[in-house]
C-alpha positions as CSV (number, residue, x, y, z in Angstrom):
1,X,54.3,12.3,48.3
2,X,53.6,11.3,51.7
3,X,51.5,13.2,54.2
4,X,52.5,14.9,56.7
5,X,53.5,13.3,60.4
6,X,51.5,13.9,63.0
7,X,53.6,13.9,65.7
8,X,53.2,12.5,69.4
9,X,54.7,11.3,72.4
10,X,54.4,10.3,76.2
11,X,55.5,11.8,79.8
12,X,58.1,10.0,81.5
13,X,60.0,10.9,84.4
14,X,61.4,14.3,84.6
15,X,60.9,14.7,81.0
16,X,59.5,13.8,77.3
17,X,59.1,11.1,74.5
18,X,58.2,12.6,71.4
19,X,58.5,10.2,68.5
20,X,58.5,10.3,64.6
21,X,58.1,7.5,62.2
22,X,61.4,5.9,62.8
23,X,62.9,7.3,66.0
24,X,61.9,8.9,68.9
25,X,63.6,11.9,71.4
26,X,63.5,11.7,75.0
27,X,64.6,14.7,77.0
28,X,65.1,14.6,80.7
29,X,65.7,16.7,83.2
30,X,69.2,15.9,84.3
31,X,70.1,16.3,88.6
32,X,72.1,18.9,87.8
33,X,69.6,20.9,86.0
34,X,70.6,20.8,82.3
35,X,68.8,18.6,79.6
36,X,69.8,15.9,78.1
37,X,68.3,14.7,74.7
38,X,68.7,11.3,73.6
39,X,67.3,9.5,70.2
40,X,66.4,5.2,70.1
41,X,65.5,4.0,66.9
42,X,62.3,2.3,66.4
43,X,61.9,-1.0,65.6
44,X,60.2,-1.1,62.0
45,X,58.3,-4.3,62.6
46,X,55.0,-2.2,63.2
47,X,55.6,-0.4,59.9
48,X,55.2,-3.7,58.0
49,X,52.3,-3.6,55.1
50,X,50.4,-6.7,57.0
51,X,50.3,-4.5,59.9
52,X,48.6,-1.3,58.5
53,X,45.7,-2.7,57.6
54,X,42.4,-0.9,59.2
55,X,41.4,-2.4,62.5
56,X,44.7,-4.5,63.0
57,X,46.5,-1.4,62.9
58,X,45.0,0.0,65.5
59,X,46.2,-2.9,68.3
60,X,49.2,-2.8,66.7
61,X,50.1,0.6,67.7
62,X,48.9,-0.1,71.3
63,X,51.4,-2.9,71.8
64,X,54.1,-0.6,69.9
65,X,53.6,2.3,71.8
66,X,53.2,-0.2,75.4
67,X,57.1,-1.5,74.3
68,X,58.5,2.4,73.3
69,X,56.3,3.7,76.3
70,X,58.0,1.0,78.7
71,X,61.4,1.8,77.5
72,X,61.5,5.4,77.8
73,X,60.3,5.2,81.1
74,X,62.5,2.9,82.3
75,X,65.4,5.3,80.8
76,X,64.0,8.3,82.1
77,X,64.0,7.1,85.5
78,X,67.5,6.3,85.8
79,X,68.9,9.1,84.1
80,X,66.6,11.4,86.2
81,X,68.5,10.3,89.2
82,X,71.6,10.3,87.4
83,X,72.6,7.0,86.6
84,X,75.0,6.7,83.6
85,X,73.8,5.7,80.3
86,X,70.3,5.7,81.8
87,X,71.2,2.5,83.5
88,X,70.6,-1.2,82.0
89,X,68.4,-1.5,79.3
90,X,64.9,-4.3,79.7
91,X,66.0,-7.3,77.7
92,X,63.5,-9.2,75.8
93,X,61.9,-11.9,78.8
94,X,62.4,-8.5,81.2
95,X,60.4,-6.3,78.3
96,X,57.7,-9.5,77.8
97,X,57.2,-10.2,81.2
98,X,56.4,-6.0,82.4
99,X,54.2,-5.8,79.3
100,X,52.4,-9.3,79.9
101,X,52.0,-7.4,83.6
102,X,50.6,-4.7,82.3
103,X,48.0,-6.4,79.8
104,X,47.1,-8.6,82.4
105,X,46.5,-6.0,85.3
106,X,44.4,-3.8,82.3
107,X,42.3,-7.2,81.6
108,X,41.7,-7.9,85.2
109,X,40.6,-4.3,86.3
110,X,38.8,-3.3,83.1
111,X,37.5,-6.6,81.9
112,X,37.3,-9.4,84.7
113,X,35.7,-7.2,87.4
114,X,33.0,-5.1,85.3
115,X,32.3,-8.6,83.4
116,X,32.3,-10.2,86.9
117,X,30.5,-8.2,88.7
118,X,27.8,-7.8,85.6
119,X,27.5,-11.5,86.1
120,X,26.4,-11.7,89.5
121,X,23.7,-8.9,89.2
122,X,21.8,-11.1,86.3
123,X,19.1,-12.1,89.1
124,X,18.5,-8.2,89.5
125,X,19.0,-7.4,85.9
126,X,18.3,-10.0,83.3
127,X,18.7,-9.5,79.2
128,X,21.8,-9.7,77.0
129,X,21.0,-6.0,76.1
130,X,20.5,-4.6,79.6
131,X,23.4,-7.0,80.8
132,X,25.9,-5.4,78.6
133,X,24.5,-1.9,79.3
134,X,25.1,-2.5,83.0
135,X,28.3,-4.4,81.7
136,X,29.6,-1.1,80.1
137,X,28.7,1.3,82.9
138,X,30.5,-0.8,85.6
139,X,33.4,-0.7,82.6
140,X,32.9,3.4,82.5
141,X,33.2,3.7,86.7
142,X,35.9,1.7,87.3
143,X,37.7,3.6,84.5
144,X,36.9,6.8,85.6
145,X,37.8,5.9,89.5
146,X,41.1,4.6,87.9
147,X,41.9,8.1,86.2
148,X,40.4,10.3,89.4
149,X,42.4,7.8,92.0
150,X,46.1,7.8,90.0
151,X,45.5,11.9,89.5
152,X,45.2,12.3,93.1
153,X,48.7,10.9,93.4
154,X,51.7,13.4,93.8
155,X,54.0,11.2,92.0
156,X,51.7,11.3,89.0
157,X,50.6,15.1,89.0
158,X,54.2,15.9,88.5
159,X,54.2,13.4,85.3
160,X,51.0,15.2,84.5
161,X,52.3,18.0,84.1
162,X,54.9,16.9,81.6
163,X,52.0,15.4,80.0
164,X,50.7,19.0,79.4
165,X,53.9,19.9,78.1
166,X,53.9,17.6,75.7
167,X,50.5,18.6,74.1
168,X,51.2,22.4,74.0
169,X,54.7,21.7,72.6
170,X,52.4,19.5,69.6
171,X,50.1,22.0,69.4
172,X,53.1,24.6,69.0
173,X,54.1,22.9,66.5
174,X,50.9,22.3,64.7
175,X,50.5,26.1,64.7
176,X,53.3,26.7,62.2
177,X,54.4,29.0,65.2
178,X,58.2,29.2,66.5
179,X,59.1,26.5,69.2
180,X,59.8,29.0,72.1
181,X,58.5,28.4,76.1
182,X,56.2,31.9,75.7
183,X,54.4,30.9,72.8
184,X,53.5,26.8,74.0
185,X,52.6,28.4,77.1
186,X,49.6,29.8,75.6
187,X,48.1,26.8,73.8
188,X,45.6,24.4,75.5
189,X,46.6,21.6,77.3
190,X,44.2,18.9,76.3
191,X,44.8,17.4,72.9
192,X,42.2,15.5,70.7
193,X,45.0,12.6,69.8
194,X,46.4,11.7,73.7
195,X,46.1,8.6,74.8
196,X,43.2,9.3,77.3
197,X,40.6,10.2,75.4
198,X,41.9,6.5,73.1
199,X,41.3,4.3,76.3
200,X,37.7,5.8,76.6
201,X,37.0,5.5,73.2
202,X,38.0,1.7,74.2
203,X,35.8,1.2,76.6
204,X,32.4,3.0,74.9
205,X,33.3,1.1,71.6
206,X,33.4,-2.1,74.1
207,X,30.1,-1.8,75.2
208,X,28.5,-2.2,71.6
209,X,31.1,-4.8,70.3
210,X,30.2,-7.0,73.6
211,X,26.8,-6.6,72.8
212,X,27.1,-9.2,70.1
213,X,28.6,-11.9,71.9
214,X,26.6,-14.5,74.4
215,X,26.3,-14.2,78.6
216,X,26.5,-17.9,79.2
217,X,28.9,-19.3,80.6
218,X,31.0,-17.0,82.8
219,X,34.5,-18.8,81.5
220,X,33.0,-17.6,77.8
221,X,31.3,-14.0,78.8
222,X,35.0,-13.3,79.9
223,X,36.9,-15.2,77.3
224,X,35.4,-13.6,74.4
225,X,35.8,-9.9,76.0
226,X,39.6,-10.8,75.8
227,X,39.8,-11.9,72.5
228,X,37.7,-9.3,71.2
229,X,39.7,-6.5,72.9
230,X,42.4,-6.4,69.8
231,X,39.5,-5.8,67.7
232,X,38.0,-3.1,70.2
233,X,41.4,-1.4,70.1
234,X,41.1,-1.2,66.1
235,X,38.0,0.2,65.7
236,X,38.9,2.7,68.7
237,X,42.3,3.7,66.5
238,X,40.0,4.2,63.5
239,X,37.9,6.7,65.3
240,X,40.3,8.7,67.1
241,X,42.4,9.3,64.0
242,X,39.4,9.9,61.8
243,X,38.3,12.7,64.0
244,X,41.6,14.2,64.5
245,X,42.0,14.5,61.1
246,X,38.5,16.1,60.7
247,X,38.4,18.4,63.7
248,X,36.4,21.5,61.3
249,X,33.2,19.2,61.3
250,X,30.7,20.5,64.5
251,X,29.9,17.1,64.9
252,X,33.1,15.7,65.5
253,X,34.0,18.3,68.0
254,X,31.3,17.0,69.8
255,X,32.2,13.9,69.5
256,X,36.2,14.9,71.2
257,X,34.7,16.4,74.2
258,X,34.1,13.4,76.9
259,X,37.6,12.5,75.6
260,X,39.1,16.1,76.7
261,X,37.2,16.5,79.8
262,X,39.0,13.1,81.0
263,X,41.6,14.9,79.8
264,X,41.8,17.4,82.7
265,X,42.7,14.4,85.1
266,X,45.5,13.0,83.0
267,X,47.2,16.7,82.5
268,X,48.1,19.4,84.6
269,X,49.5,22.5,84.0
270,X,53.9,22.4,83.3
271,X,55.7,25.1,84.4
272,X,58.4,26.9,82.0
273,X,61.1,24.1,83.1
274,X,59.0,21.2,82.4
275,X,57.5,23.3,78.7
276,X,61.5,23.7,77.8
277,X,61.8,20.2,78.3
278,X,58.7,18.8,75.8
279,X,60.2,21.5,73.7
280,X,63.9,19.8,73.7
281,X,62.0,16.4,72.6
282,X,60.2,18.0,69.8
283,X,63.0,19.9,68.5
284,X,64.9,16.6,69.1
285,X,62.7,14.4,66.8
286,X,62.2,16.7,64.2
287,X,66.2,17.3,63.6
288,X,66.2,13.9,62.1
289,X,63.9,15.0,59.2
290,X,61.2,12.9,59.4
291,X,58.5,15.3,58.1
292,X,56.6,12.4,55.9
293,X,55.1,9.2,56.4
């Protein structure tokens, strides 16, 4: 027998991904107020037995969930200003290119300019292990000015809030409890799987990986961040699923709670609408039966 799924999903606009093993449900609020649920099937290419290996799979679920992520967004935004069908689909170059964007922008902002900027301080301080400290904390700021900077948006708060919704409908369901608006309105809003606390686990995991690999020259300092970041990712993935799967030990707790506080940036509080909504997703995903993996 298989174990059981543990579910998860994504905000979008007006609404919810939640996905299963081999589809996912995204609910949207509709301009006219109602709801509209609507399942994708999920390409099984990730699923592959090369691809679940420890530490590959862990990159491979970030380039998975990067595709699904882009997709859903890019449906919830049309239909949440009522375009039919939820407009035109992203075709393969259209898909390649936004992701290729997106890894780009990451490696820039999180990569080039701490690793950059680490560089030019090595008059002020020298050492490969002092280098990659200051390395890392440049890494951690810009991070953390990312987070606080997007979360001051008003645009984003509103998809923050369906991010909430999304882990109290989880931890609804977690808690063997009925799928009702009164009772995911009392669970927490921070959850030890989201994405969030993943990305930081990226960049403290980065800080120690990096730590083996040469200063000199610049084109190699910053090369071998970028190829080492797939294997950053994997260890990352290792660690967040090992401690959400072992959330009784006290030290693991501990270990969660950077990854929750960031949590409070990247969440707000829904409202009943928005927890009716992450609701209709769950429910969504688990009518197809997918209870196993």
């Amino acid at each position: 027998m298989g174990k059981p799924v543990q579910y998860g999903g994504q905000a979008v606009i007006e609404g919810v991904m939640m996905r299963g093993p081999l589809e996912s449900a995204i609910a949207v609020r509709l301009p006219n107020g109602e709801i509209e649920v609507s399942h994708v099937l999920l390409n099984t290419w990730a699923k592959k037995p090369i691809f679940k290996v420890p530490l590959v799979r862990g990159f491979v679920a970030l380039v998975d969930s990067l595709i699904v992520g882009t997709r859903a967004l890019t449906f919830s935004a049309n239909r949440s200003i009522g375009e039919e069908e939820g407009g035109d689909d992203l075709g393969f170059w259209e898909m390649a290119l936004t992701i290729g964007l997106a890894f780009g922008l990451g490696l820039l902002l999180f990569v080039g300019l701490p690793t950059g900027a680490a560089h030019l301080l090595q008059g002020q301080v020298t050492g490969v292990v002092w280098q990659n400290l200051l390395e890392g904390a440049i890494r951690l700021v810009v991070f953390f000015l990312y987070i606080v900077i997007i979360s001051r948006l008003k645009d984003i708060q509103r998809v923050f809030q369906y991010h909430g919704a999304e882990h109290k409908a989880i931890f609804n369901y977690e808690s063997g409890e009925e799928l009702t608006v009164e009772n995911a309105r009392l669970f927490p809003r921070l959850h030890p799987r989201c994405g969030t606390s993943f990305l930081l686990i990226v960049v403290v995991v980065s800080i120690f990986v990096f730590a083996f690999v040469g200063l000199e020259p610049l084109w190699w300092r910053l090369l071998s961040r970028m190829i080492l970041m797939p294997f950053v990712a994997g260890i990352a993935y290792e660690i967040l699923k090992f401690s959400s799967r072992n959330l009784e030990s006290p030290w693991l707790r501990w270990l969660i709670v950077p990854g929750l506080l960031l949590q409070k940036f990247t969440t707000r509080e829904p409202d009943d609408a928005q927890l009716e909504v992450a609701l209709a997703a769950l429910k969504g995903v688990l009518e197809t039966g997918q209870e196993l993996t």
